[in-house]
N, C-alpha and C positions, 0 to 999 in steps of 0.2 A: 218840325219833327220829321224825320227820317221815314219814307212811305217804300211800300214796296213799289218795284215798277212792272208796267206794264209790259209784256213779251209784244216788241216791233215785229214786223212781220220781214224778213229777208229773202229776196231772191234766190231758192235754193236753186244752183247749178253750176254745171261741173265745171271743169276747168281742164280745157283742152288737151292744152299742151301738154298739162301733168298727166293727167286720165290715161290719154295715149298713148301715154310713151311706151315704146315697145320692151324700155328695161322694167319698167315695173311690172308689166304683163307678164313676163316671162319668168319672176320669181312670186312662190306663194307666199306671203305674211301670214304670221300664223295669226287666226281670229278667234279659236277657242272657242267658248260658248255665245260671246257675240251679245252681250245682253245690251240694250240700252243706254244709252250713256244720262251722267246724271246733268242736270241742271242747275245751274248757280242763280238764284233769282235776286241776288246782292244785284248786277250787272244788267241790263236793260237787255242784251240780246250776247247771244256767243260773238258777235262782232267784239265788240265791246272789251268780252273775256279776251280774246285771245289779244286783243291788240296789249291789254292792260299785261297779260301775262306774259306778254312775250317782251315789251319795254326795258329796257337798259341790259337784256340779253343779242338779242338779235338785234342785225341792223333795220332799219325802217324799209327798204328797196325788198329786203325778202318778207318780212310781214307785209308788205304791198302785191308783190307776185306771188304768194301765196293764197289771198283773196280776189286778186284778181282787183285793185285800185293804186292808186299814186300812190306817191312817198306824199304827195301833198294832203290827200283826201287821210290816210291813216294817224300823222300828226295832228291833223285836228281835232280828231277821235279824242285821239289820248290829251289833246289838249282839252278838251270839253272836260274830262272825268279829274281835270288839275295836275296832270303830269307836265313836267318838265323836258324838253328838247329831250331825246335818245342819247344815252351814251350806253352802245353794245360793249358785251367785254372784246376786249380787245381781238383780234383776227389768230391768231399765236397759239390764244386759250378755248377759242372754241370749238375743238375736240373734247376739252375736258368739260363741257356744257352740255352734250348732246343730251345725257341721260338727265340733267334739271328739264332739258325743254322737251323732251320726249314725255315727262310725268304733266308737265302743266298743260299739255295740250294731248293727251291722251283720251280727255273728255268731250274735247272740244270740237279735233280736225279729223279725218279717214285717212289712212294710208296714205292717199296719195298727196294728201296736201302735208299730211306730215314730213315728204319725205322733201318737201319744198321748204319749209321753214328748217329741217333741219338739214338740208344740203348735202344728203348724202343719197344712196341710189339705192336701190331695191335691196341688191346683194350686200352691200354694206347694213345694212338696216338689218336684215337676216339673220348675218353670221354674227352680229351686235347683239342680239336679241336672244341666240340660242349660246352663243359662248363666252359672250361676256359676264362673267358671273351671275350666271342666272336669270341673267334680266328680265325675260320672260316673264319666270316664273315670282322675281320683283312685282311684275306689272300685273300679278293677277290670275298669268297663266289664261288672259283673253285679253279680246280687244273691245272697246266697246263701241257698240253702233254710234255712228255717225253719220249724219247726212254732209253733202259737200255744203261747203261758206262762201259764198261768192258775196262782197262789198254792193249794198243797197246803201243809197243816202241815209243815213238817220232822219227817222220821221219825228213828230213833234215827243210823240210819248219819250221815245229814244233819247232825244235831247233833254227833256225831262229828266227822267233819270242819270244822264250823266251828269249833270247839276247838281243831282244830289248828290253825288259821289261825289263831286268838287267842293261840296260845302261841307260834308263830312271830315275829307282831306285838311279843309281850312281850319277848319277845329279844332283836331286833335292834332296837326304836325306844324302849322302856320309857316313859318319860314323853313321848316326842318327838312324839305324837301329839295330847295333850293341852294342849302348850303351843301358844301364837298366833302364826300367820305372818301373813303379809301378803296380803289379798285379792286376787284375782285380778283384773286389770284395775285395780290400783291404780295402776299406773304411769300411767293416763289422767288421771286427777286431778292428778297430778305436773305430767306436760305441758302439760294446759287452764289451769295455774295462772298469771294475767299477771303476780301480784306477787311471782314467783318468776324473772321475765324482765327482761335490762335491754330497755328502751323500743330499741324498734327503728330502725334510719336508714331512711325511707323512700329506694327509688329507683326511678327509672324499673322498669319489668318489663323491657326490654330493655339495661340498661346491660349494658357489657362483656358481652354474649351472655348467651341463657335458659340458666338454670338450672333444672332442673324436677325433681321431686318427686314419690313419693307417702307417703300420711299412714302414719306406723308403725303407727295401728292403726284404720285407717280402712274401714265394712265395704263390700267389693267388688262384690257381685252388683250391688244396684240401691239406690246409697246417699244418694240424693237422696229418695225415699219419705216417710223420718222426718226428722222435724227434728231429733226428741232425739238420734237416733245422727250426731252431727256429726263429720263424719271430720277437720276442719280448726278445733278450737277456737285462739282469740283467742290463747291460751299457745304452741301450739303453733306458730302463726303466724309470733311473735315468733321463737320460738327459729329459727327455722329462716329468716328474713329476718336475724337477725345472723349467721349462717350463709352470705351470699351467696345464698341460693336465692329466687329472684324467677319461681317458678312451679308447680304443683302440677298434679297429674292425678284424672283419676275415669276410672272404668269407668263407661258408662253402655248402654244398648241403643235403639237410636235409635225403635223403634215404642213404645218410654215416654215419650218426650218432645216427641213429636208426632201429633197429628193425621194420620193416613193417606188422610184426602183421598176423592171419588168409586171411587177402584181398592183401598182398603183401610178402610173405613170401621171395621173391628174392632180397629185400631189406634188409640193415645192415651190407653185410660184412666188413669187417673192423673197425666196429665201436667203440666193447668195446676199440681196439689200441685210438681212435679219440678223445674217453671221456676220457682217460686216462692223454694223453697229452694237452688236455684242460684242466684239472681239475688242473695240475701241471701248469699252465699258469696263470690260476684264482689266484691259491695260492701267484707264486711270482707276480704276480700281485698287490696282496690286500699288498705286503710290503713294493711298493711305492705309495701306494694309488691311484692307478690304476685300475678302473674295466675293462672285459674286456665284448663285446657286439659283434654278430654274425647279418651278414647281410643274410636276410633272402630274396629270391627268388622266389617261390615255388606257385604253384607243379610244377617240369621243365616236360618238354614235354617229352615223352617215342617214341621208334622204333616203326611201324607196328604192328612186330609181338608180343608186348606187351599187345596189346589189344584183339590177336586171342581169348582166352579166355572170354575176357573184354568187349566183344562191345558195352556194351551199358556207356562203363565208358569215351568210343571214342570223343574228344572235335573235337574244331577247328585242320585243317593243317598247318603245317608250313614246306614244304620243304619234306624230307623223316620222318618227326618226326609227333606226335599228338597228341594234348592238353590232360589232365588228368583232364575230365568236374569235374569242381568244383559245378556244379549241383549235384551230385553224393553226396548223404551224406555219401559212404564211403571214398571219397577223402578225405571230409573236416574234417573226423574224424581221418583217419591217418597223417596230418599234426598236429592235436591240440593235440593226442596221444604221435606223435614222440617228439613233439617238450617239452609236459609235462616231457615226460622222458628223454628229455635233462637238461632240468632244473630240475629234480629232483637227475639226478646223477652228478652235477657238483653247489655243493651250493656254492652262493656266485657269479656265473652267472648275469654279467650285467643286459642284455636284449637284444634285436633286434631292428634292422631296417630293416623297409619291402619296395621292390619297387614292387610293382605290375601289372606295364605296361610299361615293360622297351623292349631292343633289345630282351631277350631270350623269345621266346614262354613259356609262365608258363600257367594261367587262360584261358578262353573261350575270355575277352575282354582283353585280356594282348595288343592284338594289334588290337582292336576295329573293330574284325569282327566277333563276338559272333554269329551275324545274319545266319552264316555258319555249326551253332551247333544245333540240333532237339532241344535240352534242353537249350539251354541261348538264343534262336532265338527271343522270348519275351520278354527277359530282361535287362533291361540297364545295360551300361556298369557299371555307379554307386553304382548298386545292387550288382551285381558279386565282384567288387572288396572290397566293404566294407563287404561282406560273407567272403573272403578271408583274411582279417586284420582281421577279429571277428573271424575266425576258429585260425589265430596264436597268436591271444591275449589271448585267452579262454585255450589253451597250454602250453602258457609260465606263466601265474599267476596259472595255475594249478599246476605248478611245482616251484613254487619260484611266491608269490604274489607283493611283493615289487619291482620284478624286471621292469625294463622302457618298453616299447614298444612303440617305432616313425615308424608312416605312412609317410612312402616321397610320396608325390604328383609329383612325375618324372612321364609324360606321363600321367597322367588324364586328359580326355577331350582333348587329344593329344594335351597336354601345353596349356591348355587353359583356363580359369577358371573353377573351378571344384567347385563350390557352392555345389553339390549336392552329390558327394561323401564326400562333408566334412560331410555334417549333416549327414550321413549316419553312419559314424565313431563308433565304441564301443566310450564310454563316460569314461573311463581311456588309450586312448593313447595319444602320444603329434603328433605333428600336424610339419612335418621338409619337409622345402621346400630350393629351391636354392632361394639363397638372391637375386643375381644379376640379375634373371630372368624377361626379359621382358624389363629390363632400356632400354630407347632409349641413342642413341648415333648418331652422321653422323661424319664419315674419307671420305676425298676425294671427297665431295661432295655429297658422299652416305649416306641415313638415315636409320637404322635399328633399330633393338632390338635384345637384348643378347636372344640368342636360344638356350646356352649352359655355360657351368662355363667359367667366365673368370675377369682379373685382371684389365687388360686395362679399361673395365667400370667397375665402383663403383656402388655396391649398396646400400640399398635394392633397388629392381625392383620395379613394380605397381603389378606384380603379388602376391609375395611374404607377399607384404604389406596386401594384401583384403586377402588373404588365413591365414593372420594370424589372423586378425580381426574377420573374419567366425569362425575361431577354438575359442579364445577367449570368442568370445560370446555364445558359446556352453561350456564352460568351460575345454577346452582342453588346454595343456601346449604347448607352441612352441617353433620351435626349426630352427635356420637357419645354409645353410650348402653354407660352404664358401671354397675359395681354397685361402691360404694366403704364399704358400711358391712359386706354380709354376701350371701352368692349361696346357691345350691343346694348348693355343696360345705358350709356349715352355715346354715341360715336361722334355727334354734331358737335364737339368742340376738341382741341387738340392733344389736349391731358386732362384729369380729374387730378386734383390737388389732392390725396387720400392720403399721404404718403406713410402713414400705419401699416392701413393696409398692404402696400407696396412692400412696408420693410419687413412686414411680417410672412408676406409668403416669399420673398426672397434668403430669409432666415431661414425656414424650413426646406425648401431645395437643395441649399447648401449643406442643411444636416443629413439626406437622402445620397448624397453622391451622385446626383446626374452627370454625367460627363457634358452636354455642352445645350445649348436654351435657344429656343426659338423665340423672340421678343415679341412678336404680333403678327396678326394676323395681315388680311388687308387696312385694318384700321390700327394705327395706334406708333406708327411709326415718327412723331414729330419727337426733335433733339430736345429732350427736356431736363430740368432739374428730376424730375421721376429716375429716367434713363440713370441719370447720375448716381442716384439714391441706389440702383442696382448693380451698377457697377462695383459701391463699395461690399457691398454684399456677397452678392454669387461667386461661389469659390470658398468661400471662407467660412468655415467654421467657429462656432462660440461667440459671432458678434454681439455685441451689446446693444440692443435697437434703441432705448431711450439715448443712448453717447453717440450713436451715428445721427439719428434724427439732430440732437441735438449741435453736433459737427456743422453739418447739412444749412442748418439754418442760419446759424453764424457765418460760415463762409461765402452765402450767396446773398444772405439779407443784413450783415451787421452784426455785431454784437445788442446793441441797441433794439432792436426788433426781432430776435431770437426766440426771444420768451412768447411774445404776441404768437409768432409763425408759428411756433411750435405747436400753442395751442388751438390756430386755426386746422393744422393739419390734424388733431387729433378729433376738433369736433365736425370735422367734413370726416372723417373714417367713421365714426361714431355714427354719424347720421344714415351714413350708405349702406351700412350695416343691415339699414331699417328696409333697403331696396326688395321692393314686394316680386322676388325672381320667379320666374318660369319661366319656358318656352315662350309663352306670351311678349317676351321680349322681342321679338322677334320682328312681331307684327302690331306692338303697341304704338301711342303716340311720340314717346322720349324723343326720337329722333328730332323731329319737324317743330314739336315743342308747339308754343303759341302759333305758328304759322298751318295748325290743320284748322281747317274751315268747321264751323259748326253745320246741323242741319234740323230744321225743326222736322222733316217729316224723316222717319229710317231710310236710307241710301238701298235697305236689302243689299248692299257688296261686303264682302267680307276683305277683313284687313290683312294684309299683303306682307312678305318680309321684305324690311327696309325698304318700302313703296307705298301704296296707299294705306296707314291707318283707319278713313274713314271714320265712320260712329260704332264699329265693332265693337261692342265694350264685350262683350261674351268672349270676345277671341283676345282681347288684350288680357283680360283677367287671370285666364286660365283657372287655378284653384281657388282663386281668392274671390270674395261673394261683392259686388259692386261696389258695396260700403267700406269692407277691411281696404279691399284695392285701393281705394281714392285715401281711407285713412292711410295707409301705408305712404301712398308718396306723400302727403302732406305733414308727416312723420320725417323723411326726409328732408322736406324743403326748409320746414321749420330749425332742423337742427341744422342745417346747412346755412341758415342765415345766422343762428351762434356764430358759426364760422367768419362766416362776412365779417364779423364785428368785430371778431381780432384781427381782421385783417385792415380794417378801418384803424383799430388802436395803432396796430403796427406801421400805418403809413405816416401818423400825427410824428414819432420818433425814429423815422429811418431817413439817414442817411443821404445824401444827394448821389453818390453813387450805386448805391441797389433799391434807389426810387422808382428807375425806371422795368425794373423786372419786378416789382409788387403790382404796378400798375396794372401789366400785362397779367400776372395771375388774380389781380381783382375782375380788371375784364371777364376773364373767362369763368371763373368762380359765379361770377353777376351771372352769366348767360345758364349756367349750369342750374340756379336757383331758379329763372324763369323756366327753363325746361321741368322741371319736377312739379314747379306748382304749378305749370299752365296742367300739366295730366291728371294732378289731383283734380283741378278747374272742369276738365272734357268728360273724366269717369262723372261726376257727379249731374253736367247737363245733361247728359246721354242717359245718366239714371232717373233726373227728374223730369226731365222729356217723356219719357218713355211713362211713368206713372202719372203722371199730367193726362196722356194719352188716353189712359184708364179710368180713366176720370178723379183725379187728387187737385181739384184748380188751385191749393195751395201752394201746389210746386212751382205757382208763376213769380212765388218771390223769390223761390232758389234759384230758378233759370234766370231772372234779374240781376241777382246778386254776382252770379258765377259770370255773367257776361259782362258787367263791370268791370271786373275782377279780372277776365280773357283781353279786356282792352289796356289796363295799365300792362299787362304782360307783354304783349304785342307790341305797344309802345318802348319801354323799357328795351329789348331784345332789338326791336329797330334801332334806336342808338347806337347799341351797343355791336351788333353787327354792320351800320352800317361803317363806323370805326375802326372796324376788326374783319381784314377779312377772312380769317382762318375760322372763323365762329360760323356755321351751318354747314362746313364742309365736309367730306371724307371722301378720297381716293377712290373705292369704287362705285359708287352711290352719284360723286359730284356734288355738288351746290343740295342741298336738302332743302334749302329755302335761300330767297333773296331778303334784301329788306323793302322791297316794292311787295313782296308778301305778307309779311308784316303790315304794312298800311292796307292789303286789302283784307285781312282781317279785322281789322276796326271795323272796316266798312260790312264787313258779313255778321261781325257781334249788333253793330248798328240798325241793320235792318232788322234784326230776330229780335231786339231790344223794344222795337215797335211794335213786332207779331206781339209780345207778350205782355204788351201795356195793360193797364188793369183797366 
């Protein structure tokens, strides 16, 4: 029987070389509140953790200099606990990793040894942290205490315990460990691949209204830098120009792409590299009649000491950062400057979409506390932000006049109707809002509205509808943005098979008159039968959704398994219907699925967006009381396995030629059902833990049951990802889980299975 282990004692101490270094001295990591980091007692010591966690990501030599032991002494490690010889992901892909190994060792390693397994330097870590989507505030918005890890022999206890981690291993995967799956990031090679695409129809980039995009795995922060990490390969291209899609996005941050001029001279480096590789982007772009369009941010918020000079240029606070007042007419002139001279050095430049009051501190009202700025203290939030779309409008037609320019109303009026920044608007941009915003919906009794992108409810919203009417009658062109492949309610697989859903809100878009669609967000960009499902749609009026679905399914699965498909996709819509939404989405478990660790005692952390879920059940819930929550996904999973079944019928009678794309949507379909029910699984130990706590000792057969229950999930999903490797991914998130995570969740249900022995 599986015993807890005993905490080895380790040599705590530093590590010089890193400690020292004068780069990481001289940049501050933000630490936040600093609380304690938690403990994994599955794992005999943090040695242990991290070696186990870092496995088949990193190579052995840096989890060896990072502790401070050999590539010999670390392999034994991981060999004592039953791993198999390292295979890191390859050297190519390991930018798009940093943020998986920055989450699994977040508990683990300090700063400074973090910045050793993850290979990057103080300042990169930094500007990673505060402007790669959020990541920070991913992480928690702190760091947790850690003391340094320096490699101590395993003492007896120590080897102990890794024994029983190997005999756990031998248990539940026996050979399955040994045998070969599919690299990670294999699925890029798939998609860069041309002679694996038909030749695509060039078309205009505006026919029938933009179509726009972002790359399924294309890396987000600052992705213009490298050549080699091209977010938009040739393959990719294709597939997604036979797809209708005649436009693509990047994140980019506008003081990398330009020159800052006499008021900002500290601003541009790297940039002639950034225009370079855009320009080359544009190019193959315009071959599959693809433009390609930069989401625009700005002005993001600068350090303290950026303002010593600057004070009177000093906005609103935000944390250790501070606003860059867009009062200031040399801000607003260095954004319409830089941005003209982006567009003037890369012709043939889409355009932009601006969010103006989103998470990051950019404006004085980005987060409607202007009242806090000597200079925007007067002025409504409506004022400021339409100053700000008029200083990036007046830039980008400075430098390319025909190019687009879409104001997202994300956060005006903090989601609220925003009448008054609409009329504010310059009078050539278009007018792009979230379709689904605002629709009412009630799951479990609870009545809400979508506060966030999601599939579960069909749009257009009530919002969406009057903000498009206000633009409208001001003559502004509109634009809705929709997620049609996969949202926050699951983003860790590459489409949701819904496709009701799908054809239902793209039927009503088409009856609304939007002039052109944003397809997804950061998530949801993979070339799929979905994508296809909308193309025959948007644009058109009076379709017939049962004769498209029905088209749809015939032409990509047979005539012979039509009927099956047909019905799979009706009872996966059906089922997600039942999706228990809130904001809670945000920071629930869906993502990571079977791969979040249980915990018998409360963590006290709160769950994080798309970063640590933890055992927050209060915060994943949101409106729904422990019980409905867990019934609701298990409402899901249940009618999602209906699904599975016609998809099972449908494999017994298809085809040898659209065998192999059922396959792929079983796959993913499979992973989509362990995600749902491993959450029903989590809401329920977290709720019988916790009354257990209280003293209920009969809750020890529910936490029995559900941890059984957590291990066939976890098994199941390892297969299945480690076969797949598009399955735990998304673009700015990275890898969400390995399938080496996977197996250490058996081993964490395994231990707490013990705690709870009767």
């Amino acid at each position: 029987m599986f015993r807890p282990m005993k905490n080895v004692h380790l040599l705590l101490a530093c590590i010089p070389f890193v400690i020292l270094s004068p780069i990481f001295a001289a940049t501050k990591l933000p630490v936040g509140a600093n609380p304690l980091a938690i403990s994994f007692p599955h794992f005999p010591d943090r040695l242990h953790a991290v070696v186990w966690r870092n496995w088949d990501l990193v190579p052995t030599e840096r989890i060896a200099t990072t502790v401070g032991a050999s590539e010999a002494q670390i392999s034994a490690v991981a060999s004592s606990m039953g791993l198999q010889p390292n295979r890191p992901v390859r050297p190519q892909h390991q930018k798009q990793i940093y943020i998986t190994v920055l989450r699994r060792n977040w508990h683990l390693l300090p700063y400074d040894q973090l910045l050793n397994i993850l290979n990057m330097t103080a300042e990169q870590l930094d500007l990673a942290l505060r402007e790669d989507d959020f990541l920070f505030l991913k992480l928690g918005n702190l760091k947790p205490k850690c003391e340094p890890l320096r490699y101590a022999e395993p003492d007896e206890a120590a080897k102990h315990g890794a024994g029983e981690i190997k005999a756990v291993v031998e248990k539940h995967f026996k050979q399955a460990l040994k045998e070969p799956g599919e690299e990670r990031f294999a699925f890029i090679q798939r998609l860069s691949s041309v002679e694996n695409s038909t030749a695509a129809k060039l078309q205009a980039a505006d026919a029938k209204g933009l179509r726009f995009i972002y790359s399924y795995f294309g890396m987000y922060g600052d992705p213009l830098l490298d050549a080699s990490m091209d977010p938009y390969p040739d393959g990719l291209l294709a597939r997604l120009s036979e797809m209708g899609v005649n436009g693509v996005w990047l994140h980019v941050v506008l003081r990398q792409l330009a020159p800052g001029g006499a008021d900002f001279p500290e601003f541009g480096d790297g940039h002639e590299v950034r225009l370079a590789n855009l320009r080359k982007l544009v190019e193959r772009g315009k071959r599959h009649g693809i433009a390609v369009y930069l989401y625009i941010n700005e002005p993001r918020a600068q350090p303290q000491s950026f303002f010593a000079s600057r004070p009177e240029m000093a906005g609103v606070r935000g944390g250790d950062h501070i606003a860059m007042c867009t009062s200031d007419a040399r801000v607003r002139k260095w954004m319409t400057d830089a941005l003209a001279h982006v567009f003037r050095e890369t012709p043939g430049l889409g355009g932009v979409f601006t969010i103006t009051a989103s998470e990051n501190l950019t404006n004085c009202a980005s987060h409607a506390n202007q009242a806090e700025c000597p200079r925007c203290k007067s002025r409504s939030d409506a004022e400021i932000i339409a100053e700000v779309n008029a200083a990036i409008e007046a830039g980008v037609h400075q430098g390319n006049p025909n190019a687009k320019v879409l104001a997202w109303d994300w956060g005006w009026a903090s989601h609220g109707d925003a009448p008054r920044h609409i009329e504010k608007l310059p009078g050539n941009v278009s007018l792009l809002s979230v379709s689904e915003w605002s629709q009412p919906f009630e799951r479990g009794g609870v009545k809400g509205a979508v506060g966030e992108y999601s599939m579960s409810v069909v749009g257009p919203g009530p919002r969406a509808r009057r903000h498009w009417e206000l633009a409208k009658q001001r003559g502004l062109k509109t634009v809705a943005k929709v997620q049609l492949n996969n949202t926050w309610e699951l983003s860790a697989v590459p489409y949701l098979p819904v496709m009701d859903l799908v054809a239902e809100h793209c039927t009503n878009l088409a009856a609304v008159d939007v002039d052109d669609v944003m397809l997804s967000w950061s998530l949801g960009g993979y070339p799929s039968v979905n994508l296809k499902l909308a193309q025959r749609i948007l644009g058109h009026k009076g379709v017939e959704i049962s004769k498209v679905l029905d088209e749809m399914a015939a032409e990509h699965y047979g005539e012979k398994a039509a009927p099956q498909i047909r019905a799979a996709w009706t009872a996966f819509s059906a089922a997600f219907r039942e999706f228990p939404y809130s904001l809670g989405l945000y920071v629930a478990p869906q993502q990571v699925g079977p791969a979040n660790l249980l915990f018998a005692e409360p963590t006290g952390y709160s769950s994080t967006m798309a970063g640590f879920p933890y055992d927050d059940l209060n915060g994943w819930r949101g409106a729904y009381t422990p019980e409905v929550f867990a019934e609701q996904f298990q409402k899901v999973s249940t009618g999602w396995a209906k699904g599975m079944e016609h998809f099972s019928n449908a494999m017994g009678v298809i085809d040898p030629e659209h065998r192999p794309l059922l396959s792929e949507d079983i796959h993913i379909a499979s992973a989509v059902y362990a995600h749902f029910a491993s959450v029903a699984n989590q809401a329920r130990f977290v709720h019988a833990r916790n009354t257990l706590a209280a003293g209920d000792v009969s809750q020890k057969v529910i936490l029995r049951r559900t941890l059984a229950d957590e291990i066939a999930m976890a098994k199941q999903l390892y297969t299945l990802t480690k076969h797949d490797s598009r399955i735990g991914f998304e673009a700015s998130n990275h890898y969400f889980y390995t399938p080496l995570d996977l197996v250490e969740k058996v081993i964490n249900c395994e231990h707490l299975l013990w705690k709870y022995e009767e």
